[in-house]
Backbone as a chain_set.jsonl record, in Angstrom:
{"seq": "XXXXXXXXXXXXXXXXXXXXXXXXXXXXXXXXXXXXXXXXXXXXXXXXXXXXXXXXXXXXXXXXXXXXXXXXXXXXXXXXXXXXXXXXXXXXXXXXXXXXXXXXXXXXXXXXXXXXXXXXXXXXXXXXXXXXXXXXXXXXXXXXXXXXXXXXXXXXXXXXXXXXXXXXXXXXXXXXXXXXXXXXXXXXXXXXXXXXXXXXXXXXXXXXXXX", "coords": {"N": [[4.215, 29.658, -4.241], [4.212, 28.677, -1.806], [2.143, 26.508, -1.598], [3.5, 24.712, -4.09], [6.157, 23.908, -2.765], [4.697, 22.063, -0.893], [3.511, 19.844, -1.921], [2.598, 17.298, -1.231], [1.591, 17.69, 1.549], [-1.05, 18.949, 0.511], [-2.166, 17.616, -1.515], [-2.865, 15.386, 0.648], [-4.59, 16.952, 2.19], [-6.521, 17.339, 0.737], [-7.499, 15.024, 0.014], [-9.932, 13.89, 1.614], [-12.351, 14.945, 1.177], [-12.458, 14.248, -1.731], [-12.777, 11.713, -1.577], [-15.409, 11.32, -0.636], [-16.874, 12.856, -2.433], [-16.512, 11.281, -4.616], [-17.932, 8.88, -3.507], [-20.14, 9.986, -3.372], [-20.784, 10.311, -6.223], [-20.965, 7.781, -6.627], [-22.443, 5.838, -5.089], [-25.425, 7.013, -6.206], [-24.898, 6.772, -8.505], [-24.907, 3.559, -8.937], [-26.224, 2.947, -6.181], [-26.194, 2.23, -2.811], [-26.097, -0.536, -2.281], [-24.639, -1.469, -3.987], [-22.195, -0.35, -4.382], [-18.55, -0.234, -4.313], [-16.293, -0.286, -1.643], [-13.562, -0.281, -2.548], [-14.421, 0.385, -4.797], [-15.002, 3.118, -5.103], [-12.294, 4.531, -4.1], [-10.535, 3.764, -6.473], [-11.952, 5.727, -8.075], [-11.361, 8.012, -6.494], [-9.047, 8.153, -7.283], [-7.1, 6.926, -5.088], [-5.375, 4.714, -3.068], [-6.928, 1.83, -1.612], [-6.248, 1.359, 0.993], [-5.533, 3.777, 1.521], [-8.048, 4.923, 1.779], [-9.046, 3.946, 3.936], [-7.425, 5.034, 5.82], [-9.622, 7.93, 6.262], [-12.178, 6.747, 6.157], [-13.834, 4.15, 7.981], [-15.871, 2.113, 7.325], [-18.426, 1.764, 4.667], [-20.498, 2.871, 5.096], [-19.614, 4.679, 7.276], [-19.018, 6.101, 4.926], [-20.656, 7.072, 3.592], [-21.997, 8.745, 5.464], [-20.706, 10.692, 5.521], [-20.648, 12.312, 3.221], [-23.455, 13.0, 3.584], [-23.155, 14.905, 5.935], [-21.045, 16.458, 4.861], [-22.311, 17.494, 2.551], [-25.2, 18.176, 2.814], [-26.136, 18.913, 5.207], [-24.756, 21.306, 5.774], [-26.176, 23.095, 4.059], [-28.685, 23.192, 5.183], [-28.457, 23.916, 7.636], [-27.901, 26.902, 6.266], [-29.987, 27.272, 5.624], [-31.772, 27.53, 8.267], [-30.0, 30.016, 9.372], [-31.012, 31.821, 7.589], [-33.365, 31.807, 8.222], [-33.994, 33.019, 10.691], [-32.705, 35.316, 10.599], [-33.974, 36.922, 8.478], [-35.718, 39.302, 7.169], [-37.996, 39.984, 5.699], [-41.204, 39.76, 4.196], [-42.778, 36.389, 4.567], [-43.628, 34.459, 2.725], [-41.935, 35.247, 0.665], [-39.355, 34.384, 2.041], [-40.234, 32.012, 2.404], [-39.948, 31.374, -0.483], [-37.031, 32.095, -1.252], [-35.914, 30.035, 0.403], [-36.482, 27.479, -0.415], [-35.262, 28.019, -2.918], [-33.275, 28.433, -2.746], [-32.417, 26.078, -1.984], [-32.822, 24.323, -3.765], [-30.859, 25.562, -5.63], [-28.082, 24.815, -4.332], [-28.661, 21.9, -3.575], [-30.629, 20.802, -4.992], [-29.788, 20.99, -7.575], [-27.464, 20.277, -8.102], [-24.833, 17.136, -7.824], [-26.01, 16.036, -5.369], [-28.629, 15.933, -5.598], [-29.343, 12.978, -6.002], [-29.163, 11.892, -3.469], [-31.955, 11.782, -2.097], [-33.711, 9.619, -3.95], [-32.279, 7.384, -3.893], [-32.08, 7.069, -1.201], [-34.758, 6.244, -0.72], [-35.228, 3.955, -2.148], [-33.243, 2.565, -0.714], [-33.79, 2.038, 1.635], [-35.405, 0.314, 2.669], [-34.169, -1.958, 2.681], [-31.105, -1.014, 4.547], [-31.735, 0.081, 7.341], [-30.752, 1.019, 9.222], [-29.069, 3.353, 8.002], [-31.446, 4.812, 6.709], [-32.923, 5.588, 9.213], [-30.876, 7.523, 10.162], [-30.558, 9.399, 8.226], [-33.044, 10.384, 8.308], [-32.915, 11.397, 10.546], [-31.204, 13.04, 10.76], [-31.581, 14.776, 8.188], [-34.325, 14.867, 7.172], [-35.732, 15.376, 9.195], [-34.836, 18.006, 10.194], [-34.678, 19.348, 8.006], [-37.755, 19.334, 7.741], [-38.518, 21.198, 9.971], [-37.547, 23.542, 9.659], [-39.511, 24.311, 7.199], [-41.517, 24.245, 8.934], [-40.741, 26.594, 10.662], [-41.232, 28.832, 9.113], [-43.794, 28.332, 8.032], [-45.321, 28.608, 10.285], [-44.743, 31.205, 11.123], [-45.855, 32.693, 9.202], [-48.409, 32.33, 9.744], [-48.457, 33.541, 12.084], [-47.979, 36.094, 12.0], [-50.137, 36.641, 10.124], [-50.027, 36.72, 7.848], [-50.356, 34.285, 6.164], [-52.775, 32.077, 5.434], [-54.893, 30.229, 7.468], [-54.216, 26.496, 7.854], [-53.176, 23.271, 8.19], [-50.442, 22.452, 9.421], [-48.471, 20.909, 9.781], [-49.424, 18.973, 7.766], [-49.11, 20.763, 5.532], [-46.368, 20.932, 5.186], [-45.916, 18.591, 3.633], [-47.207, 18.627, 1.56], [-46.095, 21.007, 0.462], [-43.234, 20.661, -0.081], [-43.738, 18.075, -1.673], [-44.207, 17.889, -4.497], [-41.283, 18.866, -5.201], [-39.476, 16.903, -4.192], [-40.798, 15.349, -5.993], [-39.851, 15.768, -8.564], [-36.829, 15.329, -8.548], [-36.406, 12.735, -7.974], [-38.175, 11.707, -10.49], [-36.34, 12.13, -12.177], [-33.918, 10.848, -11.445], [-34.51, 8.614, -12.136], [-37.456, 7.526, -13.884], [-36.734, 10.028, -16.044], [-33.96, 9.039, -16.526], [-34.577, 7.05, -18.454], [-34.805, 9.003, -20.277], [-37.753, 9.831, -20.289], [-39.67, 11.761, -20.593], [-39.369, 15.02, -19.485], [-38.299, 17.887, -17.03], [-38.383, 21.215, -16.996], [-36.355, 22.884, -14.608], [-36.663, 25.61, -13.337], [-39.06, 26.343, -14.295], [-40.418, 24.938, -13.304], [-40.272, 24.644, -10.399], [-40.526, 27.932, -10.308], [-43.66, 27.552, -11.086], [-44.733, 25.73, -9.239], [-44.241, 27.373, -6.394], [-45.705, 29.259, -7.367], [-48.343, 28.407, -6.881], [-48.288, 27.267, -4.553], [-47.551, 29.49, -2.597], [-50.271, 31.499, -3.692], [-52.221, 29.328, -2.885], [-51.704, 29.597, -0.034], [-51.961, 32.189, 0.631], [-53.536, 35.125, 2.553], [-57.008, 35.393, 2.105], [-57.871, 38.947, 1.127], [-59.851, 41.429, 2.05], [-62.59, 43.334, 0.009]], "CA": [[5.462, 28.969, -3.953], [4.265, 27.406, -0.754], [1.298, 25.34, -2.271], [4.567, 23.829, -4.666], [6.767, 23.525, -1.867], [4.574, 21.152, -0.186], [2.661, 19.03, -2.67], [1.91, 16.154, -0.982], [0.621, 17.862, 2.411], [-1.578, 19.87, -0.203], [-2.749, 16.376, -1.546], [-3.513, 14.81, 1.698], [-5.984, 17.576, 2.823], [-7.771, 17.458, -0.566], [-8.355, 13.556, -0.099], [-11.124, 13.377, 2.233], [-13.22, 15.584, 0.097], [-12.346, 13.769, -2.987], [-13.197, 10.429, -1.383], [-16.796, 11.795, -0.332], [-17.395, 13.066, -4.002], [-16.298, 10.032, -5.574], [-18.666, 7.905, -2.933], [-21.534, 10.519, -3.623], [-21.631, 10.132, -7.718], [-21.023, 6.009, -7.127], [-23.961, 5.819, -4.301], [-25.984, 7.976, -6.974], [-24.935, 5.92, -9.795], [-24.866, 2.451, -8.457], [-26.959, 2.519, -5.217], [-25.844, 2.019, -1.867], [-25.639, -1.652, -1.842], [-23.908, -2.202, -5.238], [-20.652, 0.196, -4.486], [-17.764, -0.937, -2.772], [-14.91, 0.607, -1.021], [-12.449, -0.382, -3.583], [-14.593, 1.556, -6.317], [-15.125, 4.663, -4.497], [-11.129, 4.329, -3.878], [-10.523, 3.938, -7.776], [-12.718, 6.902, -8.765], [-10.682, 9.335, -6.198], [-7.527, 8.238, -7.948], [-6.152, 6.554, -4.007], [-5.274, 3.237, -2.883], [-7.507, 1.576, -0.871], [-5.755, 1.524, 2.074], [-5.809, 4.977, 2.005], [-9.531, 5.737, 2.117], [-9.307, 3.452, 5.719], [-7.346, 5.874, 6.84], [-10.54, 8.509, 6.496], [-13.591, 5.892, 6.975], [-13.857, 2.482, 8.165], [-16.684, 1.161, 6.323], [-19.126, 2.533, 3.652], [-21.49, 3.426, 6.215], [-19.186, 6.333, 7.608], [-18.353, 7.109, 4.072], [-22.337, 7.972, 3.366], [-22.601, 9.553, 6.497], [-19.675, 12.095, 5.465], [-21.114, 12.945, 2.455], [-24.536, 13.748, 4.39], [-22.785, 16.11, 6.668], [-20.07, 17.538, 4.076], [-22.825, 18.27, 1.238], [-26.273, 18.481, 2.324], [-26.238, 19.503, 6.439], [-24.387, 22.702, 6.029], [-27.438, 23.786, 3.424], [-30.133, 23.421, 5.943], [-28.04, 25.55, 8.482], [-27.506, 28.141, 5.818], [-31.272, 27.904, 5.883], [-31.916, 28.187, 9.81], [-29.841, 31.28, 9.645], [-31.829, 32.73, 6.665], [-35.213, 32.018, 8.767], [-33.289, 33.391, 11.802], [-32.346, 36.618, 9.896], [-35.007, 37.49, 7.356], [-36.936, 40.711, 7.85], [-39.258, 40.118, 4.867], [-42.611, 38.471, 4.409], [-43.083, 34.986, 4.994], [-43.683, 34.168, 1.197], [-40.48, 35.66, 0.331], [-38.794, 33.89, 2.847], [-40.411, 30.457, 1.336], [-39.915, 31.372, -1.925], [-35.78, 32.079, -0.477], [-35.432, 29.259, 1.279], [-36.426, 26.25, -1.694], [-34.627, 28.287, -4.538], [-31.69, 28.223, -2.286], [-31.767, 24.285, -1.639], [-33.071, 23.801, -4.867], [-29.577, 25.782, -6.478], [-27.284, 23.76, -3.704], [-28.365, 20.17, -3.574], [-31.431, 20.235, -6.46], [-28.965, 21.117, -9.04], [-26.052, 19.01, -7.715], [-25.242, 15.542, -7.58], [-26.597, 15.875, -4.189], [-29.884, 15.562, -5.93], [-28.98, 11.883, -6.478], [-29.306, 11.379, -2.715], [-33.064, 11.206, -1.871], [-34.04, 8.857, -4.785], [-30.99, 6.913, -3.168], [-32.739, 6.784, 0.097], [-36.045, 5.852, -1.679], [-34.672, 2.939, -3.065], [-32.615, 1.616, -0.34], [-33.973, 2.746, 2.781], [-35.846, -0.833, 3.558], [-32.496, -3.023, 2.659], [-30.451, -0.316, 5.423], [-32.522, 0.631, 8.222], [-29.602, 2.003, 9.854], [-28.87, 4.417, 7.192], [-32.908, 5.553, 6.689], [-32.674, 6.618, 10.428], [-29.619, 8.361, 10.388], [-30.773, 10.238, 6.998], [-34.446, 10.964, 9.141], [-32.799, 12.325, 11.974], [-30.149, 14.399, 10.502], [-32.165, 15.556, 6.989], [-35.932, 14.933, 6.664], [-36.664, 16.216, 10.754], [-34.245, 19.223, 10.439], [-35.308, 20.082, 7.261], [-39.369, 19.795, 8.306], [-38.316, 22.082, 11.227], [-37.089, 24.671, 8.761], [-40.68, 24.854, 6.556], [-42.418, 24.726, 10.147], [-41.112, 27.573, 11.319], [-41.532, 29.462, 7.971], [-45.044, 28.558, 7.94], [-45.98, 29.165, 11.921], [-44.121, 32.401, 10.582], [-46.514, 33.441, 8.201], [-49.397, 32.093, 10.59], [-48.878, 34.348, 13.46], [-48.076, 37.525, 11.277], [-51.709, 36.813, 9.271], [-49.537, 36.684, 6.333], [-51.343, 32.961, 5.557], [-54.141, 31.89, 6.153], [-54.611, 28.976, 8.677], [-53.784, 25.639, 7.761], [-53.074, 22.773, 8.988], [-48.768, 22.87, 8.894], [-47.531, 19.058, 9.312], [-49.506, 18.61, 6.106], [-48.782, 21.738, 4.341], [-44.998, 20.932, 5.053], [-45.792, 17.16, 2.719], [-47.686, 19.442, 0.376], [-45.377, 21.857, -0.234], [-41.705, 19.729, -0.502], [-43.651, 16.366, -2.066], [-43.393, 18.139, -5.533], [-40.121, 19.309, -5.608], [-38.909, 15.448, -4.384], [-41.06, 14.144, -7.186], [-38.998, 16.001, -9.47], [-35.551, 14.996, -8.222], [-37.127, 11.502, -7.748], [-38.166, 11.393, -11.712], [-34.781, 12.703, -12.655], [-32.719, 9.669, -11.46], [-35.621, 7.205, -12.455], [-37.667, 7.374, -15.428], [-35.63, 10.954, -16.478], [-32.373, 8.827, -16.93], [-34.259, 6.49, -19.51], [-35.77, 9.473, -21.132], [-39.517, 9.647, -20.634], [-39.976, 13.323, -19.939], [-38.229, 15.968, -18.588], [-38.691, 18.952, -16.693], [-37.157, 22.418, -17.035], [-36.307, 23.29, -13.042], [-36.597, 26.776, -13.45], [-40.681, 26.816, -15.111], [-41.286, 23.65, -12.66], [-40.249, 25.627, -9.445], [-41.8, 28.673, -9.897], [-44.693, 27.104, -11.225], [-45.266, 25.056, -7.797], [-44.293, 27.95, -5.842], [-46.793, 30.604, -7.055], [-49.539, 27.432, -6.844], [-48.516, 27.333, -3.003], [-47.638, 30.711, -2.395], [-51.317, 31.647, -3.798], [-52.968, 28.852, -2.057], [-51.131, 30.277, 1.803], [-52.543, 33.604, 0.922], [-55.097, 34.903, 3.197], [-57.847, 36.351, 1.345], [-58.164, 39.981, 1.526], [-61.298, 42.172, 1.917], [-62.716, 44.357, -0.76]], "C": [[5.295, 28.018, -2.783], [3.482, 26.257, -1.284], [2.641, 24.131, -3.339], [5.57, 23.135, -3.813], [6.111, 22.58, -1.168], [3.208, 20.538, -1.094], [1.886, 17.843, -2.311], [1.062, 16.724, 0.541], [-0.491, 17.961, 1.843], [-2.773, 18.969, -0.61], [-3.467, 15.752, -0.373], [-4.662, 15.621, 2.423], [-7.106, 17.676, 1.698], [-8.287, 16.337, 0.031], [-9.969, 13.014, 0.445], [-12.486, 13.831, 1.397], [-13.327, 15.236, -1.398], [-12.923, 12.309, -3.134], [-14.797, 10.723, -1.617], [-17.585, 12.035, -1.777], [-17.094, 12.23, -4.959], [-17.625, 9.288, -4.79], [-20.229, 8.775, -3.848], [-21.902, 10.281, -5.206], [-21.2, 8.222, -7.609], [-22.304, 5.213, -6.483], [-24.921, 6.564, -5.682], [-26.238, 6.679, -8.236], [-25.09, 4.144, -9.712], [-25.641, 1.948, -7.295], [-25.853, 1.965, -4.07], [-24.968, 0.653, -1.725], [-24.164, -2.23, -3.201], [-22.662, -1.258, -5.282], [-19.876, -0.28, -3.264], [-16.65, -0.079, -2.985], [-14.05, 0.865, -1.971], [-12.781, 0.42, -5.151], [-14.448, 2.738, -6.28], [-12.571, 4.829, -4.364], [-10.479, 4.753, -5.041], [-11.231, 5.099, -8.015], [-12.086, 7.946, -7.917], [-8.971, 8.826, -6.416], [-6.511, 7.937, -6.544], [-5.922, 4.843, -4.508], [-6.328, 2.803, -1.754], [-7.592, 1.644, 0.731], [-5.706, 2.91, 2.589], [-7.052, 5.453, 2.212], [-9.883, 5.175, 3.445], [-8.556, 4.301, 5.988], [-8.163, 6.899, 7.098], [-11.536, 7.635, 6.977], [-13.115, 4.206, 6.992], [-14.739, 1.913, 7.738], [-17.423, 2.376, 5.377], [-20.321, 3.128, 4.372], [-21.531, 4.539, 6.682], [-18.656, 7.051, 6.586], [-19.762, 7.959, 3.533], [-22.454, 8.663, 4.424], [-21.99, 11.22, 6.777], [-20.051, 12.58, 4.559], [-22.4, 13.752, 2.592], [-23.692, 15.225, 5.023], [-21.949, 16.736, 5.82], [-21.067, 18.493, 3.551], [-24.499, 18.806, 1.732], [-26.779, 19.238, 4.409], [-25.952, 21.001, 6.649], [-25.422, 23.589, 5.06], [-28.667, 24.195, 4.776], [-29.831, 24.062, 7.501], [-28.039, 26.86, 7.866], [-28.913, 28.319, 5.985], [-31.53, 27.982, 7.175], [-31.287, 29.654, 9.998], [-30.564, 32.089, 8.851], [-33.096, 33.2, 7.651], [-34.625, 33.209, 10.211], [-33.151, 34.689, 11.599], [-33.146, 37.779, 9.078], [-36.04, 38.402, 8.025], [-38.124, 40.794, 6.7], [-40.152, 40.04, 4.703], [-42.274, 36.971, 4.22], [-43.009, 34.397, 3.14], [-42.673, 34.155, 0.318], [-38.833, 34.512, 0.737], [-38.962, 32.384, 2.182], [-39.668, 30.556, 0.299], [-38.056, 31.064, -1.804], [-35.202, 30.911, -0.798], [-35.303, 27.983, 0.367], [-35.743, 26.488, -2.777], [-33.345, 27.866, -3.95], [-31.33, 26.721, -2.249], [-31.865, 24.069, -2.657], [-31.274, 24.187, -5.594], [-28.066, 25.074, -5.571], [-27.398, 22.368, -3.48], [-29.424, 20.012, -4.86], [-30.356, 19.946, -7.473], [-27.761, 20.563, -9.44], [-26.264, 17.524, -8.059], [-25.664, 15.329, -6.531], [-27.96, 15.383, -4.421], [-30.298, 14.452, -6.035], [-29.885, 11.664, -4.928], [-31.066, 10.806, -1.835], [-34.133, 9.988, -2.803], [-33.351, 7.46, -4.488], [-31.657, 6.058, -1.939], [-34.188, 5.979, -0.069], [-35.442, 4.045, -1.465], [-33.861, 2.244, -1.631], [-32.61, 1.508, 1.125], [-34.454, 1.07, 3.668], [-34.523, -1.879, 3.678], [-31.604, -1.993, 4.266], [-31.245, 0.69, 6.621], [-31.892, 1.808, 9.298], [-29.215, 3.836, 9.443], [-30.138, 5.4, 7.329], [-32.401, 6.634, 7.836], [-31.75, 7.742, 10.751], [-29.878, 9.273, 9.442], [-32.176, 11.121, 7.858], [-34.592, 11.679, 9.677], [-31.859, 13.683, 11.513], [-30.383, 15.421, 9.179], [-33.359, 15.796, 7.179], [-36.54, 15.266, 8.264], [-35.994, 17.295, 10.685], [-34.983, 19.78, 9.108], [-37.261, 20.604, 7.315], [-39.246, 20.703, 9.173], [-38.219, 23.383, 10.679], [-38.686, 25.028, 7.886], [-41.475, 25.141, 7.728], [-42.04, 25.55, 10.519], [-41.261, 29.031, 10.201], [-43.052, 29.994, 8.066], [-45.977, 29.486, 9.326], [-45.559, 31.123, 11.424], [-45.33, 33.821, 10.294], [-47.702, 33.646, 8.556], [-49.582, 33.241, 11.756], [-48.797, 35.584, 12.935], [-49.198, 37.773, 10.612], [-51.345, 36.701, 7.794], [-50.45, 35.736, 5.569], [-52.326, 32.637, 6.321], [-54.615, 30.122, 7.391], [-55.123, 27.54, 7.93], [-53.623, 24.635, 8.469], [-51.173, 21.866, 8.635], [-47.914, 21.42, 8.667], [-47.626, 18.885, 7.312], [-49.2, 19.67, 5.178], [-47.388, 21.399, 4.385], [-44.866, 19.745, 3.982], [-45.721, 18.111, 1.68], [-47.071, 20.292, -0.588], [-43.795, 21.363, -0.854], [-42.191, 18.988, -1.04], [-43.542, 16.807, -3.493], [-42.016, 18.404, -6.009], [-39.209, 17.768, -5.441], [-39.586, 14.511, -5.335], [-39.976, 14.73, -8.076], [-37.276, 15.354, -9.797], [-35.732, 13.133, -8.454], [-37.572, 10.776, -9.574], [-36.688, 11.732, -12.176], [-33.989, 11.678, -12.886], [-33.48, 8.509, -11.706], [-36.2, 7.298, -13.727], [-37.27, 8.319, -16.25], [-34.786, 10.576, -17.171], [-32.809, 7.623, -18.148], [-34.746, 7.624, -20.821], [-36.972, 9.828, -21.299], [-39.834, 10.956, -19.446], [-38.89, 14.023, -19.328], [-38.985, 17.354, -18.229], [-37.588, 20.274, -16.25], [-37.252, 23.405, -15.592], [-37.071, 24.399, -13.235], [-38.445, 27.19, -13.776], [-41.036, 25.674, -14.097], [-41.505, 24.345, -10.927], [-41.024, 26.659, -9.361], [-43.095, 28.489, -10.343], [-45.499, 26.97, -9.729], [-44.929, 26.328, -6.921], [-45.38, 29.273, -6.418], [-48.288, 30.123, -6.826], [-49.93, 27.445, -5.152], [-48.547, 28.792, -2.199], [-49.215, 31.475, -2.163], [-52.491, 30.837, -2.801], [-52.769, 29.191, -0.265], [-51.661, 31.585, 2.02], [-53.77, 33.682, 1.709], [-55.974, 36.279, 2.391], [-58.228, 37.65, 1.821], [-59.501, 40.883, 1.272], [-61.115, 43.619, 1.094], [-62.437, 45.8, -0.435]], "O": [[5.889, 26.95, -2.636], [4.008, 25.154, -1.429], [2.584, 22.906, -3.231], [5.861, 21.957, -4.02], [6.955, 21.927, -0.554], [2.047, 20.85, -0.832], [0.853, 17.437, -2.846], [-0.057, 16.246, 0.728], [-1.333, 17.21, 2.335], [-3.95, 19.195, -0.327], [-4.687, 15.614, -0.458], [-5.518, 15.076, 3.119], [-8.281, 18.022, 1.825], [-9.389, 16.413, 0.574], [-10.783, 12.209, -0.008], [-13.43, 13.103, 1.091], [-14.106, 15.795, -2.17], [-13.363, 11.767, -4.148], [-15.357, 10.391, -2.661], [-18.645, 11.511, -2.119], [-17.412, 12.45, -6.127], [-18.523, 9.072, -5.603], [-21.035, 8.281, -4.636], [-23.073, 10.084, -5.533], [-21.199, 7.547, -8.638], [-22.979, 4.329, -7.011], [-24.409, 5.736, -6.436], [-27.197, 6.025, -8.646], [-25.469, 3.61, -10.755], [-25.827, 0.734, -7.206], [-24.826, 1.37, -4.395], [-23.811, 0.525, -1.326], [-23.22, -3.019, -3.18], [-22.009, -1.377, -6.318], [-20.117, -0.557, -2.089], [-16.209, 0.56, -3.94], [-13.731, 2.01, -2.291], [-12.084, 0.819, -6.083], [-13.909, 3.44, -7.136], [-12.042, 5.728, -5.017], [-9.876, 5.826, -5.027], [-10.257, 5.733, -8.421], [-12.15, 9.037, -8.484], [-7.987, 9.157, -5.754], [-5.379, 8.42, -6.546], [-6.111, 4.144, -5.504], [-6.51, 3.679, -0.908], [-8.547, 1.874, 1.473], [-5.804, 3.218, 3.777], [-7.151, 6.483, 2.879], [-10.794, 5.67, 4.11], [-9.126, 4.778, 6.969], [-7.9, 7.313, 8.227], [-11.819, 7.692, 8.173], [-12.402, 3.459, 6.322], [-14.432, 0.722, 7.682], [-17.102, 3.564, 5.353], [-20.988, 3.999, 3.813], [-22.471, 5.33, 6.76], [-18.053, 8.117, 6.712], [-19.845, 9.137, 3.183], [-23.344, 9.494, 4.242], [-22.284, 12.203, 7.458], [-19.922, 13.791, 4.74], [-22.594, 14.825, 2.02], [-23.725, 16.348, 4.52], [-22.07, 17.948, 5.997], [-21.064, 19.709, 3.745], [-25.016, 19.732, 1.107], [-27.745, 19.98, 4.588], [-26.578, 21.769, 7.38], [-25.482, 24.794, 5.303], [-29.239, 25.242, 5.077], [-30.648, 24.533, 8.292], [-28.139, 27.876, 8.554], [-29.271, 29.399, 6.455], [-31.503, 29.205, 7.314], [-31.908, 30.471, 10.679], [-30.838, 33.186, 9.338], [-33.617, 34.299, 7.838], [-35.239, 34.263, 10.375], [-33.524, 35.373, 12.552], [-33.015, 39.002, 9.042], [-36.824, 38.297, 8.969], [-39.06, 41.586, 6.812], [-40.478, 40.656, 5.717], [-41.28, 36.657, 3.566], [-41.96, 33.939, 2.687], [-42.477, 33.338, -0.581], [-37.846, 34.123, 0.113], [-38.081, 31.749, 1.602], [-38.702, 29.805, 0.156], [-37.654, 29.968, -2.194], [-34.41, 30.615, -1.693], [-34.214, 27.411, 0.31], [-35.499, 25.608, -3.602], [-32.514, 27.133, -4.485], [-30.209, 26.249, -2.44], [-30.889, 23.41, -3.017], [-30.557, 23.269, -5.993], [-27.049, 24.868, -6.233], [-26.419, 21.668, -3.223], [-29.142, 19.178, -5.72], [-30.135, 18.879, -8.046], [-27.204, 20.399, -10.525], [-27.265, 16.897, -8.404], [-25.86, 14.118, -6.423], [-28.481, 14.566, -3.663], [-31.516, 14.354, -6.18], [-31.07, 11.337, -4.994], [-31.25, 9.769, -1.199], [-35.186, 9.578, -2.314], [-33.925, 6.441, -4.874], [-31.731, 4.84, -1.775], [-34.455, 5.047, 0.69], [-35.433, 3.306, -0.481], [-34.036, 1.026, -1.658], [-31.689, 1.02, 1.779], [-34.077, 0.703, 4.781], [-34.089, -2.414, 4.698], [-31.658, -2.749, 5.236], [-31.222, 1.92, 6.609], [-32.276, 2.837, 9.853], [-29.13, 4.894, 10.066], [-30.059, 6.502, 7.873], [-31.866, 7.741, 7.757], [-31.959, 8.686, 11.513], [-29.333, 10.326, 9.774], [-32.202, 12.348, 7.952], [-35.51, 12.492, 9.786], [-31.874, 14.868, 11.848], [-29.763, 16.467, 8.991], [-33.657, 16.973, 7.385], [-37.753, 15.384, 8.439], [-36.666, 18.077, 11.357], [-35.852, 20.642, 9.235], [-37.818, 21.671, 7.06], [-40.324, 21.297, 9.169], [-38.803, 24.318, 11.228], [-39.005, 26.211, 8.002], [-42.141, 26.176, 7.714], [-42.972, 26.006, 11.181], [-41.384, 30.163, 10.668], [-43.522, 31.13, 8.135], [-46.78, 30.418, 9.367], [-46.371, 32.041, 11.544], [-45.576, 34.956, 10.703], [-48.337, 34.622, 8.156], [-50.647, 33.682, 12.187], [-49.625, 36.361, 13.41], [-49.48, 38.95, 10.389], [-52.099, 36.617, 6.824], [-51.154, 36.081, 4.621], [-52.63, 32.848, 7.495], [-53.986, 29.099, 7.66], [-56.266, 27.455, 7.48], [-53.906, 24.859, 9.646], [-50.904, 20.972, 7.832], [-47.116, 21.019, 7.821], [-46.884, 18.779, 6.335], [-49.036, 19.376, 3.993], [-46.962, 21.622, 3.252], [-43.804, 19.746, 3.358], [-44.726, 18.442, 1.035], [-47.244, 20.417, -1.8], [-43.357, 21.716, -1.949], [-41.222, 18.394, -1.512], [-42.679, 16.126, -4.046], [-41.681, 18.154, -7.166], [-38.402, 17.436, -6.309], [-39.266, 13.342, -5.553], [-39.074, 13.925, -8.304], [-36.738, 15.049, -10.861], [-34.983, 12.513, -9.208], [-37.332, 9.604, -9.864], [-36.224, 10.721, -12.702], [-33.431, 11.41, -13.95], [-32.998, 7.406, -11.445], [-35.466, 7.156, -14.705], [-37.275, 7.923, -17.415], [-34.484, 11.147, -18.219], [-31.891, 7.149, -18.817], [-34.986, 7.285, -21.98], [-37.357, 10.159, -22.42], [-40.072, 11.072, -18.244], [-37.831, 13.648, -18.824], [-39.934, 17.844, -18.841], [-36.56, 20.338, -15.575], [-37.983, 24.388, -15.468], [-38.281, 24.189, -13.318], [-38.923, 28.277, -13.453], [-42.25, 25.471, -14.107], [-42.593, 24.498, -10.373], [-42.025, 26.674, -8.644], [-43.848, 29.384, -9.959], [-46.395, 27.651, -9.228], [-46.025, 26.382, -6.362], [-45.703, 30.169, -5.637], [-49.241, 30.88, -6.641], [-51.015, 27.548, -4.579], [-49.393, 29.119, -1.367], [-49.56, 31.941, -1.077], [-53.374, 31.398, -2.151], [-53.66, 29.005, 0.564], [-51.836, 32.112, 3.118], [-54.714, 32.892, 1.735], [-55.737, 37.471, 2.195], [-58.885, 37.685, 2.861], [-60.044, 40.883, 0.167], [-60.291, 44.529, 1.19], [-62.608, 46.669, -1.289]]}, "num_chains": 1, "name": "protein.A"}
């Protein structure tokens, strides 16, 4: 009865979140440079004027969809690493299924193919994506790995590059998806592609044990 009683407050706290998920499948579908305010506007069913009252350009409307959809993942992972009493392997294994089933499997997945693609045109953007995704998230496999390193779990490495090594498959995947995927030319079934690459790395981190 209250949600009816006040319909339009009810409305106005949805909007910002409706804007953001309209911007995120028109960035996705259209690319950075080729959506404009007035589309993203149209696709959450406002008026234009109303999405200035949440952002003032398209700049702070990508930068809300960063922090709505894909920032609060890579805290849920800092507290996992933060928390986890398991092995190190486990903990990997964890930590990529989990991003993989919150932004792989989303339209969030859209966004690094996104960045790809439009990173030299918006230099602004890159950086701001660098600092607030692709260094927090490296921070998160580094302390996984150092993890697994000081317990003997894995075997010694050298971790900058095992952190490429181990994420540069899972962003090819996402990366074919919204590129040669969307005309058709192959596909891959997450689920057999994932744990594939994870029992490839998993196996290769092991430290060999004596007879």
């Amino acid at each position: 009865m209250e949600a009816l009683a006040h319909p339009r407050q009810r409305r106005k706290e949805a909007r910002p979140a409706e804007l953001t998920a309209a911007a995120l499948e028109l960035f996705v579908e259209k690319g950075f440079a080729g959506t404009r305010l007035e589309d993203v506007a149209l696709r959450a069913g406002v008026s234009k004027g109303t999405l200035y009252l949440y952002f003032d350009s398209k700049e702070a409307l990508f930068k809300a969809v960063i922090q709505e959809g894909i920032i609060p993942v890579l805290e849920a992972g800092a507290g996992m690493v933060d928390s986890f009493t398991g092995s190190s392997a486990n903990l990997l294994r964890g930590v990529i299924l989990e991003w993989w089933k919150r932004i792989g499997a989303t339209s969030l997945a859209g966004v690094p193919k996104l960045m790809i693609s439009e990173a030299g045109n918006f230099p602004e953007l890159a950086n701001y994506y660098n600092d607030t995704v692709i260094i927090r998230g490296r921070e998160l496999l580094r302390r996984i790995l150092k993890r697994g390193l000081t317990s003997g779990e894995f075997r010694a490495i050298d971790v900058e590059t095992g952190i490429d090594v181990i994420f540069a498959p899972v962003l090819m995947m996402l990366v074919w998806r919204y590129s040669l995927g969307a005309c058709g030319c192959g596909s891959h079934d997450p689920a057999s592609y994932l744990n594939t690459h994870l029992d490839l790395v998993l196996n290769g981190l092991a430290r060999e044990r004596s007879a």
